[in-house]
C-alpha positions as CSV (number, residue, x, y, z in Angstrom):
1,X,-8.8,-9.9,-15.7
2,X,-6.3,-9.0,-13.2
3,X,-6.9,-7.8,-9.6
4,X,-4.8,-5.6,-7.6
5,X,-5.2,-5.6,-3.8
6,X,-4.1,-2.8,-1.5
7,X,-4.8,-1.8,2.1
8,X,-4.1,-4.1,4.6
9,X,-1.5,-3.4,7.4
10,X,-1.0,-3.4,11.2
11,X,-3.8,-2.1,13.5
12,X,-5.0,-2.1,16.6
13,X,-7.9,-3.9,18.1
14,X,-11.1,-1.8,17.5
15,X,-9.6,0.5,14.5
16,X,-10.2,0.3,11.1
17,X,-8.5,-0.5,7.9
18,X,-10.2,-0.1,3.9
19,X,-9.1,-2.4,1.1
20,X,-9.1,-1.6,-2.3
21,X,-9.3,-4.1,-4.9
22,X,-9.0,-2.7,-8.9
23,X,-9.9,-5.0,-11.9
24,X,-8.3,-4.5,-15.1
25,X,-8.4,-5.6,-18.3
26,X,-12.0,-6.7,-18.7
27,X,-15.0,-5.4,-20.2
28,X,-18.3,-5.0,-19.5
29,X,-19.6,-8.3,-17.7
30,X,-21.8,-9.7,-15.1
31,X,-20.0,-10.6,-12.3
32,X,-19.3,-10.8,-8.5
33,X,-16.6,-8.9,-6.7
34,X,-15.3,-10.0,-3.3
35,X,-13.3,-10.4,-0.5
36,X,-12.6,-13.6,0.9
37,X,-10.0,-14.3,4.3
38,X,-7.8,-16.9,4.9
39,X,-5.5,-18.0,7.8
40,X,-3.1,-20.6,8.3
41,X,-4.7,-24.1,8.5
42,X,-8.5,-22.8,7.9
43,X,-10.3,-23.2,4.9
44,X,-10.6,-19.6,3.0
45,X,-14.4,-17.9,3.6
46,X,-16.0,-15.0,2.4
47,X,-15.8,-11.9,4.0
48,X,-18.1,-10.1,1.7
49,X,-19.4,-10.2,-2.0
50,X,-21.3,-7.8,-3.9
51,X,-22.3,-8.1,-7.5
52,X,-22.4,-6.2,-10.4
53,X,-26.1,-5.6,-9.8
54,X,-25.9,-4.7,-6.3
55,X,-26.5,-7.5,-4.0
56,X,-24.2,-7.7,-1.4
57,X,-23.5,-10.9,0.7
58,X,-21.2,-10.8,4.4
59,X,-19.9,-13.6,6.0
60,X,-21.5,-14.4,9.2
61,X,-18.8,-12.9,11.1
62,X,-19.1,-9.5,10.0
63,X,-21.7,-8.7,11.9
64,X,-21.7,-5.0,10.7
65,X,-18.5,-4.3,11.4
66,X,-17.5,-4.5,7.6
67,X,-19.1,-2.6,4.4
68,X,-18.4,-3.6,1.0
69,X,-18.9,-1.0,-1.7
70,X,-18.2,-0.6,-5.4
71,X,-17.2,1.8,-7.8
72,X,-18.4,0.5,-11.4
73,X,-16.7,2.9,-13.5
74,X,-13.5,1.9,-11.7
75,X,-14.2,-1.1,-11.6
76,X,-13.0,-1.4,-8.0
77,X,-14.2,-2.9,-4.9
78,X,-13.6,-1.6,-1.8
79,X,-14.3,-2.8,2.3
80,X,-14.5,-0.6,5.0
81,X,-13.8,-2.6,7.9
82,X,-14.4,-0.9,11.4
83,X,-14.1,-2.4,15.2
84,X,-11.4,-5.0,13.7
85,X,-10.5,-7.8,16.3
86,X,-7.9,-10.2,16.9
87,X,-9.7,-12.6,15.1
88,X,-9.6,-10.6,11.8
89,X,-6.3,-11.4,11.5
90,X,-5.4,-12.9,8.1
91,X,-4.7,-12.7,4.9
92,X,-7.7,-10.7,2.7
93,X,-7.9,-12.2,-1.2
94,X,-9.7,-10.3,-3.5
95,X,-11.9,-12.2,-6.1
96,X,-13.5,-11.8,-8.8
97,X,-16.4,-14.2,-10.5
98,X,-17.6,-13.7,-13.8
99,X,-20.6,-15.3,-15.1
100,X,-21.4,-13.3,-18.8
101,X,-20.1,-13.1,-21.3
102,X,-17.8,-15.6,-20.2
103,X,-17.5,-17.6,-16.7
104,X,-14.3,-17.5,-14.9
105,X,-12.8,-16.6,-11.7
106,X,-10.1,-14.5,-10.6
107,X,-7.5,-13.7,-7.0
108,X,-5.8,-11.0,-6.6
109,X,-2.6,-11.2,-4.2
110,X,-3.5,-11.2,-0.8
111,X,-2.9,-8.5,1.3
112,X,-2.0,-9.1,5.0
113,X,-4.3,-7.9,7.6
114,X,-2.7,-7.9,11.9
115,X,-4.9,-6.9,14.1
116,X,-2.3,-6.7,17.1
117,X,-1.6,-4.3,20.6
């Protein structure tokens, strides 16, 4: 399975950004899709997970800022994020766990998000 990240860029503090993140080449599974963030000399942590039946997860963080959302026949995740600060800065991964029929994980590229004035 492959992931393909899109999305990020250069914003201001308080706008928004949406990420995209598109799985191919899989078939029907049970699995989590994700974000995770990751800056330089911090350990990478999850920004927000939500699973192929639904149940969504956010990092502590988010503090409904962020919405994760999917679109199964896409098979795309996306994440509305909303009221970004400074401290959103980083690098967004995409992943992707699978747990059925097979168990594996996935990352897509990461895709840079500045939150800068």
């Amino acid at each position: 399975v492959q992931l393909q990240a899109s999305g990020g860029g250069l914003v201001q503090p308080g706008g928004a950004l949406r990420l995209s993140c598109a799985a191919s080449g899989g078939t029907r599974s049970i699995n989590v899709m994700g974000w995770y963030r990751q800056v330089p000399g911090k350990q990478r942590e999850l920004v927000a997970s939500i699973g192929s039946g639904g149940g969504i997860e956010y990092g502590d963080f988010v503090k409904g800022r962020f919405t994760i959302s999917r679109d199964y026949g896409k098979n795309t995740v996306y994440l509305q994020m909303n009221s970004l600060n400074i401290g959103d800065t980083a690098l967004y991964y995409c992943n992707l766990k699978n747990s059925w029929p097979t168990r594996f994980e996935s990352w897509g590229q990461g895709t840079l998000v500045t939150v800068s004035s």
